[in-house]
C-alpha positions in Angstrom: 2.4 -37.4 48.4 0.3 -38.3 45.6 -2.6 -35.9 46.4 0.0 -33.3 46.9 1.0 -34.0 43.2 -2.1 -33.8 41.8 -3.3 -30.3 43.7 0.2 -28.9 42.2 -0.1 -30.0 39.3 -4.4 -28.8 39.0 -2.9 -25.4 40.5 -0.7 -25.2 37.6 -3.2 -25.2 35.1 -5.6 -23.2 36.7 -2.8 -20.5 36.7 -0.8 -20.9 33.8 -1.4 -18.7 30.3 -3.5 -20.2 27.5 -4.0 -18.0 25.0 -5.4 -20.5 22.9 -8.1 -21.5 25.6 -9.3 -18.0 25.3 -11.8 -17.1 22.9 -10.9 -15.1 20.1 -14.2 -14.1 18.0 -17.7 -14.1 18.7 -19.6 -15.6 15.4 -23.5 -14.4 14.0 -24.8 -17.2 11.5 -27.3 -16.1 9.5 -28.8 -17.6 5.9 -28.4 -20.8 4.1 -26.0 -22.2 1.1 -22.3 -22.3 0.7 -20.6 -20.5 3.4 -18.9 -17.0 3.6 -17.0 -16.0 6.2 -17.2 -11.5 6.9 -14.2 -9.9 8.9 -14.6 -6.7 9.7 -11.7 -4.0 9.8 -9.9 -3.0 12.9 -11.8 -1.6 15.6 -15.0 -2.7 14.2 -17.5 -5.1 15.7 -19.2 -7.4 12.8 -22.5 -5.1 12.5 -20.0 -3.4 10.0 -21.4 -6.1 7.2 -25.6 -5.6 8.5 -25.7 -4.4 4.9 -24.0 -6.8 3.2 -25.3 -9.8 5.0 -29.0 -8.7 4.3 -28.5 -9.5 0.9 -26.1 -12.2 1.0 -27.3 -14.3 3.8 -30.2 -15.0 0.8 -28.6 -17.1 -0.4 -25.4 -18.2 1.3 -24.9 -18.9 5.2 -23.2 -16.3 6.5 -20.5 -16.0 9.6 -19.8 -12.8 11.1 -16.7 -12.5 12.9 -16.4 -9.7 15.7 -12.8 -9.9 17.4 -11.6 -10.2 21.0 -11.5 -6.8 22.3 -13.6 -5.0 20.3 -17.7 -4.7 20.2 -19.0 -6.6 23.6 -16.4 -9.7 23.5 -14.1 -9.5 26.4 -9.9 -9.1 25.4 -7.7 -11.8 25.4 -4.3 -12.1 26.1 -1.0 -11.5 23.6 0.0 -12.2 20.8 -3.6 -11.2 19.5 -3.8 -11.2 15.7 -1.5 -15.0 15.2 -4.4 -16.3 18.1 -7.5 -14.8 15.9 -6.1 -16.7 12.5 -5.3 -19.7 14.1 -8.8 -20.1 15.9 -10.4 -19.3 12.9 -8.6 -22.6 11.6 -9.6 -24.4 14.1 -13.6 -23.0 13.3 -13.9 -23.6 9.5 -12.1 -27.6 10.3 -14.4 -28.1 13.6 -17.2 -27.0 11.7 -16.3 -28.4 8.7 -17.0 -25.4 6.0 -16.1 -27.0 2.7 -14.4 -24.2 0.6 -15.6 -21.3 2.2 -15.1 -18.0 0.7 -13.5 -15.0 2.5 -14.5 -11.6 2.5 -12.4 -9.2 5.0 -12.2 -5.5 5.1 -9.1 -3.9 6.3 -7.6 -5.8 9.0 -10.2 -8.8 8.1 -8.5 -8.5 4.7 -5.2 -9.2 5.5 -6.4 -11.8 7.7 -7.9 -13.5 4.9 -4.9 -13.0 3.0 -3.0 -14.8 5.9 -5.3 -17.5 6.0 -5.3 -18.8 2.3 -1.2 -18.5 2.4 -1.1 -20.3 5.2 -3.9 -22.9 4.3 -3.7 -23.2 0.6 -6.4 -25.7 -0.3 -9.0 -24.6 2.5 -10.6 -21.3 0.6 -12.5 -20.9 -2.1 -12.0 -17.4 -2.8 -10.8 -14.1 -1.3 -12.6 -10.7 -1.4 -10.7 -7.8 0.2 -12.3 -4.1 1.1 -9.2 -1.7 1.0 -6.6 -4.5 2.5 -2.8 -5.1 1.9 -0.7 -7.5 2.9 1.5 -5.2 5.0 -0.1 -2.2 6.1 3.4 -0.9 7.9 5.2 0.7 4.9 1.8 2.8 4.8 3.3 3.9 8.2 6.6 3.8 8.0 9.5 4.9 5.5 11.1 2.4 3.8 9.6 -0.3 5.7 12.0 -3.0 5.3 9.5 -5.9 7.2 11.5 -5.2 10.9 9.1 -6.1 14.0 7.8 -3.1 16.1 7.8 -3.9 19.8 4.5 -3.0 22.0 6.8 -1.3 24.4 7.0 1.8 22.6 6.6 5.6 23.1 3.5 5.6 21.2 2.0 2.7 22.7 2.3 4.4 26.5 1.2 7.7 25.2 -2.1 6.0 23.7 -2.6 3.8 26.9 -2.3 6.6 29.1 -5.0 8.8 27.0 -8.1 9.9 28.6 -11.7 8.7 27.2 -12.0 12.6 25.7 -8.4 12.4 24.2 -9.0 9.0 22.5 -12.5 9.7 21.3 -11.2 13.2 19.7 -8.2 11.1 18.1 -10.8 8.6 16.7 -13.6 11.0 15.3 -10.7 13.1 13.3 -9.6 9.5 11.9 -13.0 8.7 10.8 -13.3 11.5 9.1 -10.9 10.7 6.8 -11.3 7.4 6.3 -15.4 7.0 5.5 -16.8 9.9 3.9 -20.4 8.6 5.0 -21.1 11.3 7.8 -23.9 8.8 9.4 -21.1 5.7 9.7 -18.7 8.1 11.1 -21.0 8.4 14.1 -21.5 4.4 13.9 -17.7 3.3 13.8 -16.7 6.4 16.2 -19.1 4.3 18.7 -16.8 0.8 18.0 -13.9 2.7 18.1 -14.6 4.3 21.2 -16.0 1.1 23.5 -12.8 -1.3 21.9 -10.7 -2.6 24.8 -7.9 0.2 24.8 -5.0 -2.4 25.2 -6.2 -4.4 22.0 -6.7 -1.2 20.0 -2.9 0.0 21.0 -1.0 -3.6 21.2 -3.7 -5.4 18.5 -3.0 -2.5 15.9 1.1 -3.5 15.8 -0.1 -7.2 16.1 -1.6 -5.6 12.4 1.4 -3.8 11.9 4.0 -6.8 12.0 2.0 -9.1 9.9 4.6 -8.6 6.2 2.6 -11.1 3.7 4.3 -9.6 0.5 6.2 -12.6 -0.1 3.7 -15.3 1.2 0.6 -14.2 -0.6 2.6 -15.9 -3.6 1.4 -19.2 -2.2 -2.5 -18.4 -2.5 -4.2 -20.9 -5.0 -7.3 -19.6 -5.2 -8.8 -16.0 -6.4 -8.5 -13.2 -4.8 -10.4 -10.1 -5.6 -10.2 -6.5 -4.2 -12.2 -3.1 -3.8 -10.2 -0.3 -3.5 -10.7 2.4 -2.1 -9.6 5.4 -4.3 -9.6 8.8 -1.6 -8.1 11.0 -1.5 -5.4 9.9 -4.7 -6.1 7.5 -7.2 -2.2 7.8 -8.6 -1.3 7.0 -4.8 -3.2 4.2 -4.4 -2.2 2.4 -7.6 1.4 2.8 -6.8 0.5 1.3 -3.6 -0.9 -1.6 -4.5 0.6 -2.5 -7.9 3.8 -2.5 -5.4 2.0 -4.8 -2.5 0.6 -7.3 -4.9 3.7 -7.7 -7.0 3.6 -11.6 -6.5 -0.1 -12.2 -6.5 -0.6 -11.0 -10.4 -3.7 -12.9 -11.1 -5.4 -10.4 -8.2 -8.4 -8.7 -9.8 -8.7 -5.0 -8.6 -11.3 -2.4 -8.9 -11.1 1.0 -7.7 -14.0 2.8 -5.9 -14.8 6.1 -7.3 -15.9 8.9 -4.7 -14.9 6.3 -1.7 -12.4 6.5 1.5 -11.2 3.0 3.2 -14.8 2.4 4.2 -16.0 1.8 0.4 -19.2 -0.4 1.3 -20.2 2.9 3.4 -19.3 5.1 1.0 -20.2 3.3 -2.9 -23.2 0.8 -1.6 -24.4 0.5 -4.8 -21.3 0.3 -6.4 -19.9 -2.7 -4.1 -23.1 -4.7 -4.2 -22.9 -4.9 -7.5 -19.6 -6.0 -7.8 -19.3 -8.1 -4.7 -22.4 -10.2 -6.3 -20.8 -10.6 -9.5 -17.6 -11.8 -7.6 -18.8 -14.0 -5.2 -20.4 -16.3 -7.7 
């Protein structure tokens, strides 16, 4: 009887879900110093920051995140996003990164955003590429904070796409969100290869993450590039309204530059992300 109990109970664990036994990111360390820790955007694999790291990883030790589900690490299972910002916890404690600073783009950004709310005395500081802490009312009218489900008619219609469909929805997106015509042809590539299932359930993970109110419980600085195509009046509307109770932000505005501003300003964002990150 006892054998019995013990085969059931192995059988049970072999079999049951663990999404946290699943890993979420892959991680590139390269450099020495005081660590930083890259996200990249949705869709994107961590080769986004190549760039950026070149110079940083100079003089700080640098870990670049790619997600589950996107570039070559396999998907993991639901809820996606809440499992990515908890193992990322779980990373800067094992490994015990004292005060690390943040930088996210996009999606990385409002991850980062999450993480210092959440963990208020972990951080040093946050730098954000084009992020906010609830990209839904970009999406939806008088977004009110209410939970999209990934059973939707959307969802099935983006699942069921073929590889032409979805590669023709993501090139016309690219266009309008880096004006840099040799990274279109680099994120198209990310975009295309991602996991489909992550790229249509992952994006509402993004979608029902509302950190208005909770960014009020960040300590430490946060800092933001903003992207400032195609309408500069737009865009400050938008985010003077997002970041209503984290005042002490510090933004600047890209000139010339779509959601992908260290694509599209280089010069511009090196210089200010090195007099930032100080």
């Amino acid at each position: 009887m006892r054998t019995k109990f013990i085969l059931i109970m192995v059988f049970m664990l072999l079999t049951s879900k663990s999404v946290f036994s699943q890993t979420a990111f892959k991680v590139h360390i390269r450099g020495k110093g005081a660590p930083i820790l890259l996200f990249p955007g949705f869709g994107c694999a961590g080769e986004v920051w190549n760039e950026t790291v070149a110079e940083l990883s100079k003089n700080y030790e640098c870990h670049i995140f790619t997600f589950a589900g996107f570039g070559d690490i396999p998907p993991i299972e639901f809820p996606w996003l809440s499992t990515i910002k908890d193992q990322v916890i779980t990373y800067v404690k094992t490994k015990n990164l004292k005060k690390a600073t943040l930088i996210g783009h996009s999606l990385g950004g409002t991850l980062s955003l999450w993480l210092a709310s959440e963990e208020t005395n972990l951080f040093k500081k946050i730098i954000i590429v084009d992020a906010l802490p609830a990209s839904a009312v970009l999406m939806i009218p008088n977004y009110q904070g209410e939970i999209i489900p990934y059973d939707n008619p959307q969802s099935k219609m983006m699942l069921a796409m073929d590889q032409n469909a979805f590669s023709a929805m993501n090139a016309q997106s690219t266009a309008y969100i880096c004006l840099n015509k040799e990274k279109q042809k680099v994120i198209n590539e990310w975009m295309n290869m991602a996991d489909r299932k992550t790229y249509v359930y992952g994006y509402i993970d993004m979608l029902n993450v509302d950190l208005r109110k909770e960014i009020s419980k960040i300590k430490i600085p946060v800092v933001i590039l903003a992207a400032t195509h195609p309408d500069i009046n737009a865009v400050l509307k938008t985010y003077k309204s997002q970041y209503e109770n984290l005042p002490s932000a510090k933004i600047y505005y890209a000139k010339d530059a779509a959601h992908f501003v260290m694509f599209d300003q280089p010069k511009w964002f090196m210089e200010k992300l090195k007099l930032e990150i100080q």
